[in-house]
C-alpha positions in Angstrom: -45.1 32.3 -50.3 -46.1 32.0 -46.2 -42.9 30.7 -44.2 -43.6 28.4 -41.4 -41.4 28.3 -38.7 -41.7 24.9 -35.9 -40.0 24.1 -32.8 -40.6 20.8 -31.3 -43.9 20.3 -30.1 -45.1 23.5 -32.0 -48.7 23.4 -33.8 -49.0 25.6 -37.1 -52.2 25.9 -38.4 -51.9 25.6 -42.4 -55.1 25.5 -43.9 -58.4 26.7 -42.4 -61.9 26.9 -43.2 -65.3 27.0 -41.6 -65.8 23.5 -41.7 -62.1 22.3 -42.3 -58.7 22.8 -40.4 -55.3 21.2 -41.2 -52.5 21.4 -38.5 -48.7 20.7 -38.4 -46.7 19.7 -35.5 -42.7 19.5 -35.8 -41.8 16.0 -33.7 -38.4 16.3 -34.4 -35.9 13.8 -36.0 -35.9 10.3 -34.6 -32.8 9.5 -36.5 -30.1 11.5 -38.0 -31.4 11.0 -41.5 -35.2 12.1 -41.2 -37.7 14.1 -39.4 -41.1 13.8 -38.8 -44.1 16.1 -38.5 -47.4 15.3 -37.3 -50.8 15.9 -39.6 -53.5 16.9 -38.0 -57.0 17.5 -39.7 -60.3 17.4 -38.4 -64.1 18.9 -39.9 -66.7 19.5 -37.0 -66.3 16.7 -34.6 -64.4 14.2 -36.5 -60.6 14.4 -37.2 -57.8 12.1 -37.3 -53.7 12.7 -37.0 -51.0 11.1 -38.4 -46.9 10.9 -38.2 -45.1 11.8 -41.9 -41.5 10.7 -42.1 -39.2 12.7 -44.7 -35.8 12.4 -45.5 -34.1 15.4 -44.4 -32.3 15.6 -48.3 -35.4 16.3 -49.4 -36.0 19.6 -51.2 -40.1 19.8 -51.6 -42.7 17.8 -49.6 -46.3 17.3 -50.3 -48.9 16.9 -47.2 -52.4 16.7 -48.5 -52.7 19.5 -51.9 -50.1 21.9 -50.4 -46.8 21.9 -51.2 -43.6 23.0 -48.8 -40.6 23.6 -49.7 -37.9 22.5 -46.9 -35.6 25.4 -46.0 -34.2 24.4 -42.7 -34.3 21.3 -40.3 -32.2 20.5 -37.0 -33.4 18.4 -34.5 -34.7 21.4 -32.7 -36.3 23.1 -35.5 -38.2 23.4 -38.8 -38.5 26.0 -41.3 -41.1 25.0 -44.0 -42.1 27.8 -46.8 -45.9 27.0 -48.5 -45.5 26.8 -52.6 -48.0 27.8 -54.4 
């Protein structure tokens, strides 16, 4: 299991391939009760990006076919660990 560590504003790449990438960005917690991480994927020249909203009670998390588990979040920081 990979641990993922974000401040704001950081980009993690989390899954790569030749003609694939998936990238996370930790934007932080606009309110006291969730936080938010941006999805970024793109394959050659297209790609698109999204906001996620979790609850920061949440335990697991599902972005695309990978699973995180949530191990720390503060509004300055995120510490995600990739399930397998």
């Amino acid at each position: 299991m990979k641990q993922i560590s974000f401040k704001i504003g950081e980009k993690n790449r989390v899954k790569s391939s030749f003609f694939m990438s998936m990238n996370l960005v930790y934007c932080g917690m606009p309110t006291d009760k969730t936080f938010s991480l941006g999805l970024r994927e793109g394959a050659g020249y297209q790609g698109y990006g999204l906001n996620l909203y979790f609850p920061i009670n949440s335990h697991t998390i599902n972005i695309g076919n990978i699973k995180f588990q949530i191990i720390k979040v503060t509004p300055e920081e995120l510490i995600l660990e990739q399930m397998e």
